[in-house]
C-alpha positions as CSV (number, residue, x, y, z in Angstrom):
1,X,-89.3,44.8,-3.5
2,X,-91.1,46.5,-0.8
3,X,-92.3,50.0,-1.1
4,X,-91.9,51.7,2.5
5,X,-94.6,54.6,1.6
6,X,-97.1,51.8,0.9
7,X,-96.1,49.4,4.3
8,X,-98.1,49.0,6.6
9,X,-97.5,47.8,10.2
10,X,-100.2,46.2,13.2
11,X,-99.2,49.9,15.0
12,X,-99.9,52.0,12.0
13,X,-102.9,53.0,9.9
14,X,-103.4,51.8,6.8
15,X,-103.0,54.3,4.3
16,X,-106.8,53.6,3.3
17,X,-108.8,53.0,5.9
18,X,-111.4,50.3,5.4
19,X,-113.2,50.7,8.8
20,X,-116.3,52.7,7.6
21,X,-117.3,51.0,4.6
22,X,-119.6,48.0,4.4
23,X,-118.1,44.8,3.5
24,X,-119.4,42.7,0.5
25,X,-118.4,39.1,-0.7
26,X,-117.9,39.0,-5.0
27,X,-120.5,36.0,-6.5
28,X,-117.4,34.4,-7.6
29,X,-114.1,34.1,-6.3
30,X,-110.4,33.2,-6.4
31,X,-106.4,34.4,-6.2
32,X,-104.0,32.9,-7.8
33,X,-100.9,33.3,-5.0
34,X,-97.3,32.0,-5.8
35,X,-94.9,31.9,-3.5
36,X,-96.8,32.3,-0.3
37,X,-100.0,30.2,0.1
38,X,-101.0,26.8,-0.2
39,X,-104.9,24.7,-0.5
40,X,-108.2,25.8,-3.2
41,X,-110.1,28.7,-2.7
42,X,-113.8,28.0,-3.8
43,X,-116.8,29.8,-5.2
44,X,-118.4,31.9,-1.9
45,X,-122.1,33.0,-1.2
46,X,-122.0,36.8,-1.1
47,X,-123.0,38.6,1.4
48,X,-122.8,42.1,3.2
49,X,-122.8,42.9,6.8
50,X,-125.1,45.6,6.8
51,X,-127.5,45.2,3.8
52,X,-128.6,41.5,3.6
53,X,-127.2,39.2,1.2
54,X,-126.3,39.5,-2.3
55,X,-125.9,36.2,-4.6
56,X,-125.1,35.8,-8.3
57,X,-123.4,38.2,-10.6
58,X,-124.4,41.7,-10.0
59,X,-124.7,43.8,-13.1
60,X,-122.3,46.8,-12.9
61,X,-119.9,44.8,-10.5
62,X,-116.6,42.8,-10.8
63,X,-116.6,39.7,-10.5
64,X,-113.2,37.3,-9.9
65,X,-111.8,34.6,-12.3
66,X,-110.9,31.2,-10.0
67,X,-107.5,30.2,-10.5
68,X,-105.2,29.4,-8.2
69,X,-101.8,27.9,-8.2
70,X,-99.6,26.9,-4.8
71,X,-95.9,27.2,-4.5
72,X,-95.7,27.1,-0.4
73,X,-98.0,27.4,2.5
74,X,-95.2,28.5,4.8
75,X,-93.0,31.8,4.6
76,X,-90.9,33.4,7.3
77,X,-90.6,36.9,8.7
78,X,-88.2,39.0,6.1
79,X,-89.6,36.7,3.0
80,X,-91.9,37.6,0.3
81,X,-96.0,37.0,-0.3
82,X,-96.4,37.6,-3.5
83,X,-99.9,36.7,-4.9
84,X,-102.2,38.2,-8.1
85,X,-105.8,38.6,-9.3
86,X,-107.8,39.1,-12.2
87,X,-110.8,40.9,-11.8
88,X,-113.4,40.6,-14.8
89,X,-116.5,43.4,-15.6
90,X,-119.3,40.5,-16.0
91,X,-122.3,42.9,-16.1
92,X,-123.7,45.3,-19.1
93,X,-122.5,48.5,-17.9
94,X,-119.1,50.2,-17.2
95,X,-117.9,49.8,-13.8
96,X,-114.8,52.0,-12.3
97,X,-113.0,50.9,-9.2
98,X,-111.3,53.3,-6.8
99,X,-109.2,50.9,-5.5
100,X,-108.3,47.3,-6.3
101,X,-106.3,45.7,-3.4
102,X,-104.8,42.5,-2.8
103,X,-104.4,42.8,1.5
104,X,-103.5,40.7,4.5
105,X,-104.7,40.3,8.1
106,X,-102.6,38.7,11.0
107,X,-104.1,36.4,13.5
108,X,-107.0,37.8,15.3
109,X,-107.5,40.7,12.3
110,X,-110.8,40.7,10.7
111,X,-112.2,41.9,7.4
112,X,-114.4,44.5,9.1
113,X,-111.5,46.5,11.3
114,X,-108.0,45.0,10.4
115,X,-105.7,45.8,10.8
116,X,-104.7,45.8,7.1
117,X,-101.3,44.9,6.1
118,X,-101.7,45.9,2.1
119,X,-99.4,44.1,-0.7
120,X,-97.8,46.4,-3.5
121,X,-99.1,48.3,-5.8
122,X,-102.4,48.5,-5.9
123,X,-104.8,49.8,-8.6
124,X,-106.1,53.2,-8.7
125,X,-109.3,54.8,-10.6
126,X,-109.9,52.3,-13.3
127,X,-112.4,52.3,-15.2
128,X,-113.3,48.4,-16.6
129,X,-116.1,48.4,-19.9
130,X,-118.3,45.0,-20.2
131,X,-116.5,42.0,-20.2
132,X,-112.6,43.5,-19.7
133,X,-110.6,42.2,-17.1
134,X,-107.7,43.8,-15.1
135,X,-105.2,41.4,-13.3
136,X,-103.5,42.8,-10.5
137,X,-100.3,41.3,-9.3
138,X,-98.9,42.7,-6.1
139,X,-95.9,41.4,-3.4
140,X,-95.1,42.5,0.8
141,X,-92.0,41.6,2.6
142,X,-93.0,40.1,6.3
143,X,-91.8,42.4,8.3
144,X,-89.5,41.6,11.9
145,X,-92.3,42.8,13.8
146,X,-95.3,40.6,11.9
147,X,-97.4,38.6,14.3
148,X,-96.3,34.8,13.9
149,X,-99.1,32.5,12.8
150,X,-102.1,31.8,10.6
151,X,-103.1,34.8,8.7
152,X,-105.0,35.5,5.4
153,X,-104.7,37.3,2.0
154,X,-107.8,38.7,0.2
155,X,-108.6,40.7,-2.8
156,X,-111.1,44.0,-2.4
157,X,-112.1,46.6,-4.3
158,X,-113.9,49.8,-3.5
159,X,-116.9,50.9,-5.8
160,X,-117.9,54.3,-6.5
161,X,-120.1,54.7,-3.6
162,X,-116.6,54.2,-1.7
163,X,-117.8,50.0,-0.6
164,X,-115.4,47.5,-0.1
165,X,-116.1,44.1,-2.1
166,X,-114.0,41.4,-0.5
167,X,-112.8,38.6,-2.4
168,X,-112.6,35.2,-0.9
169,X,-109.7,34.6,0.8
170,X,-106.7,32.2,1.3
171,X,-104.5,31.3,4.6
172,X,-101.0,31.1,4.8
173,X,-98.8,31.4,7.7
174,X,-95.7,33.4,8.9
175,X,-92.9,31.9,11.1
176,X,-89.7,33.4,12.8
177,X,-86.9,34.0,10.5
178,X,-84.9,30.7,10.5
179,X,-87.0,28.5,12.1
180,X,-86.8,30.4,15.2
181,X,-89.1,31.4,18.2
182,X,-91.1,29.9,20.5
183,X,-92.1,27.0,17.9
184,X,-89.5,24.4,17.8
185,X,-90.4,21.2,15.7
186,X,-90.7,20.0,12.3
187,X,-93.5,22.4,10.4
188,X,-95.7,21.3,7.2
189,X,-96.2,16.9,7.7
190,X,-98.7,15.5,9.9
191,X,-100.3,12.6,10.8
192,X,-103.4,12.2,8.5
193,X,-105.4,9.7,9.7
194,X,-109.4,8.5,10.1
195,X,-111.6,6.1,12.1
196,X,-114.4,4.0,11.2
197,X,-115.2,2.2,7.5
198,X,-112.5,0.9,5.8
199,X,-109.5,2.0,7.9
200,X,-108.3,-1.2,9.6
201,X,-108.6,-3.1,6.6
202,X,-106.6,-0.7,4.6
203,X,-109.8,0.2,2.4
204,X,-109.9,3.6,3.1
205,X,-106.4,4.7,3.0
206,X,-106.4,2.9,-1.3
207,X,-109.6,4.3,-1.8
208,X,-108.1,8.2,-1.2
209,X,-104.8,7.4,-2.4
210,X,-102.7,7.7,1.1
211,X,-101.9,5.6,3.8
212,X,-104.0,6.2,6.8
213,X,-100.8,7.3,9.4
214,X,-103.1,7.0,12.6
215,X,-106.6,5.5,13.5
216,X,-108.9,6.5,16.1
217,X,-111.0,4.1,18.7
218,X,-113.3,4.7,21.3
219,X,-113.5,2.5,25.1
220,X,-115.2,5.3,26.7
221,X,-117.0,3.2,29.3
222,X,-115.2,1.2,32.4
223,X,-115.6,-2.5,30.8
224,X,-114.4,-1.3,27.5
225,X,-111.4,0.5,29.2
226,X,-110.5,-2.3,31.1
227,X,-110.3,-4.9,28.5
228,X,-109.6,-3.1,24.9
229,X,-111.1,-5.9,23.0
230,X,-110.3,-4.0,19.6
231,X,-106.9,-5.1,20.4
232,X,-106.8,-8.5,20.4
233,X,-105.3,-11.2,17.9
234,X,-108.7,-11.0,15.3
235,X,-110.2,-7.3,17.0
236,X,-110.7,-4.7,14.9
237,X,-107.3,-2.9,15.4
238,X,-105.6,-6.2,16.4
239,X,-103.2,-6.5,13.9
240,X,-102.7,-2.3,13.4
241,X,-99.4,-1.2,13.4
242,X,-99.3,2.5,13.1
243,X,-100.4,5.5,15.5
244,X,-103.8,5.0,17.4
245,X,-105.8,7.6,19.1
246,X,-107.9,6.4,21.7
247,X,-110.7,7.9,23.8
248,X,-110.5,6.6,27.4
249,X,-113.5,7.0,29.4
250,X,-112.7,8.2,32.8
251,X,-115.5,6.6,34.6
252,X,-119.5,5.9,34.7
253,X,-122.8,7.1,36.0
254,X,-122.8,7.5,39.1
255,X,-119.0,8.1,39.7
256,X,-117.4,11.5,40.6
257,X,-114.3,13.7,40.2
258,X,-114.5,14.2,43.4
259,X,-113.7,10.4,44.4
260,X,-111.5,10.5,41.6
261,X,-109.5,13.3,43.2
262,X,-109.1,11.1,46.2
263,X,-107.7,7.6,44.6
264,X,-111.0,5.7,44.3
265,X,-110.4,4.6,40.7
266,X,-106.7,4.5,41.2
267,X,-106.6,0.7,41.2
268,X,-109.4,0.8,37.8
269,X,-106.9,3.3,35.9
270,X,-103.8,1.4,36.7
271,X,-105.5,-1.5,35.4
272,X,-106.9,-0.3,32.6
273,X,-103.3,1.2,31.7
274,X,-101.3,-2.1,32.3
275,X,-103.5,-3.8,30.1
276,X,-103.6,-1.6,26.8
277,X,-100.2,-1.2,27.4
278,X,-99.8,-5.7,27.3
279,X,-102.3,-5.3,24.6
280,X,-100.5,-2.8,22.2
281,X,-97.2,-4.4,22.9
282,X,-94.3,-4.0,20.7
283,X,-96.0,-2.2,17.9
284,X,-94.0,0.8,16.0
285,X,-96.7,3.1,16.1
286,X,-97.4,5.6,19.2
287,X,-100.7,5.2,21.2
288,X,-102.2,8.7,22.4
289,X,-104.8,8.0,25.2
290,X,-107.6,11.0,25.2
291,X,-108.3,10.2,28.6
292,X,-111.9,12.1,29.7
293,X,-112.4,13.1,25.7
294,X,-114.6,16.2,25.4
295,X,-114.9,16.6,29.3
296,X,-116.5,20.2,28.5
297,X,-119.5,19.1,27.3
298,X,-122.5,17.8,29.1
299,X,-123.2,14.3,27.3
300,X,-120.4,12.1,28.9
301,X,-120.5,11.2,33.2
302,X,-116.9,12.5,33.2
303,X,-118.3,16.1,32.0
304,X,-116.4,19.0,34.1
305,X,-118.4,21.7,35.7
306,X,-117.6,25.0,37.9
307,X,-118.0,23.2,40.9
308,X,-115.7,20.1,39.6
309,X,-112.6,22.0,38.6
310,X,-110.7,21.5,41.3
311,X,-111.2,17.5,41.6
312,X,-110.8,17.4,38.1
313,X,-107.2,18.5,38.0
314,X,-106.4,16.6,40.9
315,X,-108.0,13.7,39.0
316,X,-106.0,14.2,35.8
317,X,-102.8,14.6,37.6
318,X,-103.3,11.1,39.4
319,X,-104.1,9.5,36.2
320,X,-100.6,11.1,34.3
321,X,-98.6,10.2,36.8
322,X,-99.8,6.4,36.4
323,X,-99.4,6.8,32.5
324,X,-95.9,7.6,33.3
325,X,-95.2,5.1,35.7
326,X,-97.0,2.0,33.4
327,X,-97.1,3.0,30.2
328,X,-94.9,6.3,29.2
329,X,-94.5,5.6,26.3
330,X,-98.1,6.6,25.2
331,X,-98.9,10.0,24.7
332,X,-101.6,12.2,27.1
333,X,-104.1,13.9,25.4
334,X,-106.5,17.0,26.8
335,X,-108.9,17.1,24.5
336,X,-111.8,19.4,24.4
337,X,-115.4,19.7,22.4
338,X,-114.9,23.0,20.3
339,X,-116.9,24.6,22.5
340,X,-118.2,24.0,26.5
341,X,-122.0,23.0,26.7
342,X,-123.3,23.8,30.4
343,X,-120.1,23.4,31.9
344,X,-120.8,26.7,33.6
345,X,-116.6,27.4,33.3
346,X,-113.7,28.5,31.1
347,X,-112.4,25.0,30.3
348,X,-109.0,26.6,30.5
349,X,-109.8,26.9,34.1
350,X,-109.7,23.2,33.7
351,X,-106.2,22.7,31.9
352,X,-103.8,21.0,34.2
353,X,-100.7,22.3,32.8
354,X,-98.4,21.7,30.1
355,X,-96.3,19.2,32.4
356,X,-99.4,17.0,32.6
357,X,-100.4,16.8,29.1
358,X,-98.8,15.9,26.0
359,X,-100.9,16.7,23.4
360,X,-103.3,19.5,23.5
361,X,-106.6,18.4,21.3
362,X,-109.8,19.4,19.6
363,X,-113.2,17.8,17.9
364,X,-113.9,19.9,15.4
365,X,-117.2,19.1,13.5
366,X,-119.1,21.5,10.6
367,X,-121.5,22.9,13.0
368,X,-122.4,25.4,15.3
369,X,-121.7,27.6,13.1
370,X,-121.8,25.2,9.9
371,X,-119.2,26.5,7.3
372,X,-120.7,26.5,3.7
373,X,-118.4,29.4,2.4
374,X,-114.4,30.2,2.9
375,X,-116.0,33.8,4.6
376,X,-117.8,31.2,6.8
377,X,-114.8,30.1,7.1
378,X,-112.6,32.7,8.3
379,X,-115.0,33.9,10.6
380,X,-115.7,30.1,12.7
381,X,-111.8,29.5,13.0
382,X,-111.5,32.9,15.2
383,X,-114.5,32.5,17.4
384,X,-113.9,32.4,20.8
385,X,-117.1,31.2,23.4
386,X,-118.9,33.4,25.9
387,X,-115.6,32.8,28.8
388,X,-113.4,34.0,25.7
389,X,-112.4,30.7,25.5
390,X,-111.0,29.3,22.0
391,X,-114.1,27.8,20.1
392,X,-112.9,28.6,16.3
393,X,-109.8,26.2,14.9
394,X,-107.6,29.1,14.2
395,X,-107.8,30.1,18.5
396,X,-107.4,26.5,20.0
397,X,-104.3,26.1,17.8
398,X,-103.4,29.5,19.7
399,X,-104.3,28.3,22.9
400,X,-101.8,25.0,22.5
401,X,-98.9,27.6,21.2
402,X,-99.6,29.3,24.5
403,X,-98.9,26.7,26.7
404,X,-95.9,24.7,24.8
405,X,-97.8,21.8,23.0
406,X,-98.8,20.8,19.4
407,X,-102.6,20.3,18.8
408,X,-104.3,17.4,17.5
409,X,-108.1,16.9,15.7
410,X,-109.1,13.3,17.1
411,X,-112.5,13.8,15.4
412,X,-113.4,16.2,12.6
413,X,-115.8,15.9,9.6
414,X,-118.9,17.4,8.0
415,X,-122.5,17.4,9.0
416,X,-124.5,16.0,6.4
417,X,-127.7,17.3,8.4
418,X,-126.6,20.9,8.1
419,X,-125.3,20.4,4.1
420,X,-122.5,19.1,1.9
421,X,-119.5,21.7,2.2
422,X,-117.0,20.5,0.2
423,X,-115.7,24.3,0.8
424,X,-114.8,23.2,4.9
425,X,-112.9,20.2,3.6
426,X,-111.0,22.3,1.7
427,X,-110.2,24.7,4.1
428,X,-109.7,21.9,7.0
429,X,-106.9,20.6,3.9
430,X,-105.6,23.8,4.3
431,X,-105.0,24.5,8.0
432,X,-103.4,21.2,8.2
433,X,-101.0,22.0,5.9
434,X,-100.5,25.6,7.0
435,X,-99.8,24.4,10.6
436,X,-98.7,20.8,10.1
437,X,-96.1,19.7,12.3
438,X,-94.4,18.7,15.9
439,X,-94.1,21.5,18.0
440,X,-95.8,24.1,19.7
441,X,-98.6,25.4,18.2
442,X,-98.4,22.8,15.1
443,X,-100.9,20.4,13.9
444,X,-99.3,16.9,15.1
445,X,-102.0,15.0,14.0
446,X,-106.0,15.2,12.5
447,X,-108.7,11.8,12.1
448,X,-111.6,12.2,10.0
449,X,-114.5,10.6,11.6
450,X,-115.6,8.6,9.2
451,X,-117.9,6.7,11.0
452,X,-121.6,4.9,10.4
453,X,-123.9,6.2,12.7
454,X,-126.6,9.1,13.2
455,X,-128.1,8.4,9.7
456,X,-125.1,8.6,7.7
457,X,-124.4,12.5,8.9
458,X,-120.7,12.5,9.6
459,X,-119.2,9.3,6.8
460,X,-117.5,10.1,3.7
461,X,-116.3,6.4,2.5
462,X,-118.2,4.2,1.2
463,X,-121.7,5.9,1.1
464,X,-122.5,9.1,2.2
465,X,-124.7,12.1,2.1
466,X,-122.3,13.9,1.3
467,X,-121.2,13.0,-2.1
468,X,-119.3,16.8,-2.7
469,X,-117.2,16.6,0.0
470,X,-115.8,13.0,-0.6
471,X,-115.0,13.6,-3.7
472,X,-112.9,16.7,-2.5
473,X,-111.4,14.6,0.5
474,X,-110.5,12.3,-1.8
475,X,-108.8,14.5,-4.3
476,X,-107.0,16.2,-1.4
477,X,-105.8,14.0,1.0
């Protein structure tokens, strides 16, 4: 049961404001939330904003037990989040909290300003000797008015010098009462799927336990999109039978958007189109064609800049309406890097519209920033780029809500490079779940690229640098 003295709304104040105050991450961390949230919380770095970084377990501060336990990762406006956390005095010294606080933000919140949307009761002027614990167990009903979407819960506690200590914390996410809204669809399944080792023979989806649901291939020159060898009778994907992803080059070096607004690879795409469509046949599963894959970078000679906006929607809009004519059945894909590299534009500048595309997507790599910790973490998914374009997960799976479509991760994995972080396959684990589903604004479908190249930097299965975060893939998916 809610207590309307201790709710808190996006338009009100919270009744402690948190603004002011530093904000700290505890040495150890985890929640244990029933009813509301789903995925593993793991042990975070700490760190504080404005005093350098703290690490370890600080003598006179509280440190969190890890132990969580998942009921649901979805709740509605008008249900419950109910969630609880013990809090334990590891140092030598008497400690006394002010405040302990199990608290949410919305989409687009952060830790630093809120707004705060506090669960009930909270713990007031406690005093905790050497090695006592206090658990806290507290509950808020989602209000009518909550924003719909991703948000998180997080413990915090204020000190004596009046300093919050976040917790790590845990997303969940918050839907219209009865399934209603602007976000029709089936919510929590998706298609989990991966490319490279192992996955057309079947290997990979045994050696994590699940059946790989769609695959992921590349033709992303013009003689590889106008024959789609790994289709044949005896090519690597010539006897798969389940969804396919697959990156379609829009042209070479040398060739234009320009030209392309005006038909000159008209006859080349209609080709290329009648033939994976003879090639693919009468399978079951659905074929999504990311035609001009990661257009918003500058590595590819389909790459989009300021001055090609304009021939590049013409472009794309030629290209659909041959897709629909030869092969509608497939599924069009717009799918963007994470972020533009010199495009010089705000790639949504670039989108064609919702009537053009059918699937809005994203390749989503640990990098740039790299995500070692879940307050990593919850900082990368809301990043947006210099235009204020999405660049974090959590605002290109706003952007696809926006314009009507459900989101899909064609590439995604770790960087071996940058570390082993089985703490960002956790959390990837976690937004899929959260957001899994069919319609807008839901996770249709994600690939791990699990794929032997760049000195082993992005492959989980069967050798890796990364030996962590296999072994959490594998126990997860």
């Amino acid at each position: 049961m809610e207590l309307s003295s201790m709710k808190l709304s996006a338009t009100l104040p919270p009744l402690f404001s948190r603004k002011r105050f530093p904000r700290l991450m505890t040495a150890t961390a985890v929640l244990a939330l029933s009813a509301a949230c789903g995925g593993p919380l793991e042990q975070t770095a700490s760190s504080d904003d404005s005093r350098g970084t703290v690490e370890g377990t600080l003598a006179g501060a509280l440190t969190i037990t890890q132990s969580i336990s998942v009921v649901d990762a979805t709740l509605e406006r008008g249900q419950t989040l109910s969630a609880s956390v013990t809090y334990k005095n590891s140092g030598t010294t008497a400690v006394t909290a002010k405040n302990i606080v199990l608290t949410s933000r919305a989409p687009g919140g952060t830790h630093a300003n809120g707004p705060f949307y506090d669960l009930t009761p909270r713990i007031t002027n406690r005093t905790l000797q050497p090695g006592e614990s206090v658990t806290l167990t507290a509950t808020r009903v989602l209000a009518s008015t909550d924003p719909l979407g991703t948000w998180e819960v997080y413990p915090t506690w204020e000190d004596s010098t009046s300093t919050w200590l976040d917790g790590a914390g845990f997303a969940f996410s918050v839907a219209a009462a009865g399934g209603g809204g602007t976000d029709p669809g089936t919510s929590g399944s998706w298609l989990s799927g991966a490319a490279g080792s192992g996955v057309p023979s079947g290997e990979f989806g045994i050696w994590r336990g699940t059946p790989v649901k769609i695959a992921s291939t590349w033709s992303d020159n013009n003689l590889n999109a106008a024959n789609f060898w790994q289709l044949d009778p005896g090519g690597e994907y010539g006897s798969w039978q389940q969804n396919l992803d697959i990156a379609v080059g829009a042209f070479d070096a040398g060739e234009t958007w320009a030209k392309a607004a005006s038909g000159a690879y008209d006859t080349r795409w209609r080709q290329s189109l009648t033939t994976l469509k003879n090639k693919w046949g009468s399978r079951p599963g659905t074929v999504y064609i990311r035609f001009a894959h990661e257009m918003n970078g500058n590595w590819y000679p389909w790459k989009v800049t300021a001055s090609d906006a304009t021939s590049f929607i013409t472009a794309w809009k030629r290209y659909r309406a041959l897709q629909k004519e030869i092969f509608p059945a497939a599924k069009l894909v717009f799918n963007v890097n994470r972020e533009s590299v010199s495009s010089g534009i705000d790639w949504r500048k670039t989108f064609p519209g919702a009537a053009y595309v059918d699937v809005m997507g994203v390749d989503y790599y640990n990098q740039y920033p790299y995500v070692a910790t879940v307050t990593d973490w919850n900082n990368a998914i809301q990043q947006t780029d210099g235009y204020g374009a999405p660049k974090g997960l959590a605002r290109h799976l706003e952007f696809a809500r926006s314009v009507g479509l459900p989101l899909s991760i064609s590439e995604w994995s770790g960087n071996a490079d940058n570390g082993d972080s089985p703490v960002f396959i956790e959390q990837m684990y976690n937004f899929f779940k959260v957001n899994g589903g069919t319609g807008a604004g839901k996770l249709l479908y994600e690939v791990l690229f699990n794929v032997e190249r760049d000195n082993s930097r992005w492959i989980l299965y069967p050798n890796t640098r990364m030996p962590n975060s296999k072994a959490r893939y594998q126990q997860l998916f």
